[in-house]
Structures are given as C-alpha cells and as structure tokens.
N, C-alpha and C positions, 0 to 999 in steps of 0.2 A: 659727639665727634668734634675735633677741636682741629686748626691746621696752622700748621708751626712752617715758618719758610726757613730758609737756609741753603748752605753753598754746598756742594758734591765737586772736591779738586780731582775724583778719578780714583784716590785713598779712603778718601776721607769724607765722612757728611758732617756738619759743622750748622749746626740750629743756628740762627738767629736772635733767639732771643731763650731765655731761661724754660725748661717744660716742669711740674712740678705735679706728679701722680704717687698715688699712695700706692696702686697694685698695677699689677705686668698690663696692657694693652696691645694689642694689633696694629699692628701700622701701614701702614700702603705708602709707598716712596715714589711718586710724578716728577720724573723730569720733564719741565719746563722748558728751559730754553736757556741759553748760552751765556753766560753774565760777559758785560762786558769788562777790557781789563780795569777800566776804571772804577765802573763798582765793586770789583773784585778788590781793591787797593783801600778803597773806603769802606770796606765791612775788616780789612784786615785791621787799618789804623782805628776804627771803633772799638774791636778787642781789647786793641792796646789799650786802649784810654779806660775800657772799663775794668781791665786789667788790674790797675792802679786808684781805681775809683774807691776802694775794698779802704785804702791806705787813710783815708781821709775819715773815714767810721772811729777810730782808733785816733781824735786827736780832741786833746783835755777840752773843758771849757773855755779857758782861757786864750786856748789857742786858735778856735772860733771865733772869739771875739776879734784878736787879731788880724784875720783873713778876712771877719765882715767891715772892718776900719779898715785898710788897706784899700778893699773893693769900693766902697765908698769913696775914698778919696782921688780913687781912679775917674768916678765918673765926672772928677772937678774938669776932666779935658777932656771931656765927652760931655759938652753940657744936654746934647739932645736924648742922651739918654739916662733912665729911669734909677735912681739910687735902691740899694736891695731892699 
C-alpha cells in the first residue's frame, strides 16, 4: 500500500506527485481537509514549473555548459553562497 497526496477542486483530483504502477489497483480517496487558498496557489505555480522542467532534458552539451558558467558567475554577488 502506498499513499499519494493531492488536491480534489470539486472536478478534478490532481496527485501530487507522479504514481508509476505496472497493473490496475484499488484505491480509497480520504478527504482530509480544506487546502488553504495559499497552498492551493503554490501547488498550482509548481505544476507550472514542472511543466517546463521537461524543456531543459532536451538541451545539447554545450548548452549545459553554458547555464553551468552563467550560474557560476552569479554567485560572484552572492558571495555567501555555494558555486554549483
């Protein structure tokens, strides 16, 4: 038994996070309790972001390199934090 969280808007149930089963299983659906609007807003803008996450899988070598120099030279004004 495994337990996946996620948001129910009244349409829709909307997992949390990716579920990954080879054949059909049983499931039991517990509502909890009320999200507030706020974390309602921030599971939405996580979508998004992982949305786009996919985009960045799909870029050459080369162009890693360039994102890892960039991100490097950002933390020249950011001395207290950590170079990648």
């Amino acid at each position: 038994m495994a337990v996946f969280k996620g948001i129910f808007d009244g349409k829709t149930l909307r997992l949390l996070e990716p579920v990954h089963l080879d054949r059909p299983h049983w499931v039991e659906v517990t509502i909890q309790e009320e999200v507030k609007p706020d974390e309602a807003e921030r599971v939405k803008r996580r979508e998004r972001i992982l949305s786009y996450a996919g985009n960045w899988l799909d870029l050459p070598a080369e162009a890693w390199a360039q994102v890892q120099e960039a991100l490097n030279r950002r933390t020249n004004f950011f001395p207290e934090r950590v170079a990648w």
